[in-house]
N, C-alpha and C positions, 0 to 999 in steps of 0.2 A: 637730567630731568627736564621735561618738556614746561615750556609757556602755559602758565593759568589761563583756562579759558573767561570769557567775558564774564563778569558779574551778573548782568541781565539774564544769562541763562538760568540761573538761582535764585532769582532777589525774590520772586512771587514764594509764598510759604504752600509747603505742600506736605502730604499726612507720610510720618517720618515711620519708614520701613526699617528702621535700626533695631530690630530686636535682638538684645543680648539674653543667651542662654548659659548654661555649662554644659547643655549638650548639642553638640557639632552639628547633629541634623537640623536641630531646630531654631538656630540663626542664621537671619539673612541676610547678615551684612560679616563679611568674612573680613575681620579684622578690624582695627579703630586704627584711625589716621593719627597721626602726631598733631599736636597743637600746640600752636605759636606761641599763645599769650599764656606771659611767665604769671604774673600778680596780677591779683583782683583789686587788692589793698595797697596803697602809697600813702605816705605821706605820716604825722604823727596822728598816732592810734588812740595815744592817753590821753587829752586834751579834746572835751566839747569846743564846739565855737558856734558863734554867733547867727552864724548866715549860712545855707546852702543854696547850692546853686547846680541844679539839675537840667541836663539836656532828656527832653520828651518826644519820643517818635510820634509824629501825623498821621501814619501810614504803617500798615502789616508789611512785616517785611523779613528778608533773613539779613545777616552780618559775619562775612567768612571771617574765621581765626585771623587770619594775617591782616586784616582792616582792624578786628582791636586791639591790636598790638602794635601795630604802627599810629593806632590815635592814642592807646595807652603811652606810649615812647613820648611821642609830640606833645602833649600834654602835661605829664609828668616834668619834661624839660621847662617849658613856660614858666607850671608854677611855681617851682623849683629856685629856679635861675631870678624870677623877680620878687618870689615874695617868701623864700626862704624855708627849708624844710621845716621848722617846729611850726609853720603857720599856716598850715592847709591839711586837709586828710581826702584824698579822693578813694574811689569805692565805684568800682563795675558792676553792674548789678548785673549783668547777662551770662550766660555760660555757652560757650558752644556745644552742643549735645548732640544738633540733628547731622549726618553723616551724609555727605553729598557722594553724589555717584557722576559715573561717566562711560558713557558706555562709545568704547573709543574705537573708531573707525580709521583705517589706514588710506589713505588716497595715494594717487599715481602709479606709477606700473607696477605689477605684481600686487594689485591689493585686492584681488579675488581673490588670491588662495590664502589672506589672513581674517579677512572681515565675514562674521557671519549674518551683519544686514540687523534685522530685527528680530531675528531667530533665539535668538537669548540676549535679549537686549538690559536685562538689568544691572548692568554698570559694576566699575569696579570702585571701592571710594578714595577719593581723590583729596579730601578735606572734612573739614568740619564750619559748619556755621550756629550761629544763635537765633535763633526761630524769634521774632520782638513782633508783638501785639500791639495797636494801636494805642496810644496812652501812657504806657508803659517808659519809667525813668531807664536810658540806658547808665548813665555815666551822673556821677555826686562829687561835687567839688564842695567841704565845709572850710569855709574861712572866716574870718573878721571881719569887719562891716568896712574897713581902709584895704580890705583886699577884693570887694566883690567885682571890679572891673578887671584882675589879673585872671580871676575862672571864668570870668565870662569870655574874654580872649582866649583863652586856655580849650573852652566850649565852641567858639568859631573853628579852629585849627581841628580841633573831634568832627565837628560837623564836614567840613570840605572829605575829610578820611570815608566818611559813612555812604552810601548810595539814599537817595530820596530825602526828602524832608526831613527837619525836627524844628522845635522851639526849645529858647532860653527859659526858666524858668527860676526865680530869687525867690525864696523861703525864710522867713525870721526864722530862727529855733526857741521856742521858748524855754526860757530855763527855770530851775523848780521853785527858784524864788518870785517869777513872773506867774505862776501857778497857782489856783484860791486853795485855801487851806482844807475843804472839801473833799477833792479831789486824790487825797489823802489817804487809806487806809489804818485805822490801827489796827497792830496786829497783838489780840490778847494771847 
């Protein structure tokens, strides 16, 4: 298997020609790529906590499978290893969906009689990425208020994995007792 070409060729969002059918004529993207990332969800599930702490994209952008799995990996480890599995819950909010192409050219001798130039140039796919919108939370670390500086390192080591900018961002979660009685429903 050949060398990932450069991120840059990807990273700008562009209108995602993956239409999936059940009939063979009317899909144009022949086949879906395998993808890296195993879990959305880490960490303990049954337990609210106090504090989240959300990394926020600056900038439109895409995010290939093996970038969130390698910050999932990283991440996971951190807050893991210092602040103990029943004390955090992380949550990807992104999915890889849109289907990157490549329309692969052969160089050096004998590569006119494999390359057809731009003559059927629409690509084979090569991967998958997550199409992310300006503003948009990629990654949710919920901890306790004595752990908000282990996600937040936890969210620097995410950030170096990502291409372009993001911001840290702390959240109190309010819980139902912090909540005016109003807000309430009864349900007759």
């Amino acid at each position: 298997m050949g060398k990932d070409r450069k991120f840059v060729a990807y990273r700008k969002l562009e209108r995602p020609y993956t239409r999936k059918s059940k009939y063979r004529r009317y899909m144009y993207v022949r086949g879906n790529p395998h993808r890296k990332i195993q879990r959305f969800v880490m960490g303990n599930k049954a337990r609210t906590f106090t504090h989240s702490v959300k990394l926020v994209s600056r900038t439109d952008l895409q995010i290939r499978h093996s970038a969130l799995e390698a910050a999932r990996m990283a991440a996971n480890r951190r807050v893991e290893t210092l602040a103990g599995r029943p004390n955090y819950y992380m949550r990807f909010h992104v999915f890889p969906h849109h289907v990157l192409r490549e329309n692969a050219l052969a160089s050096g001798a004998g590569a006119d009689r494999l390359s057809t130039g731009m003559k059927k140039s629409f690509g084979k796919p090569v991967g998958v990425a997550a199409q992310v919108r300006k503003g948009k939370v990629i990654v949710e670390i919920g901890v306790d208020k004595k752990h908000i500086a282990v996600a937040k390192g936890a969210l620097e080591l995410v950030k170096n994995k990502f291409p372009n900018s993001y911001y840290i961002m702390v959240d109190e979660v309010p819980t139902s007792t912090d909540l005016p009685a109003e807000t309430f429903k009864k349900i007759a």
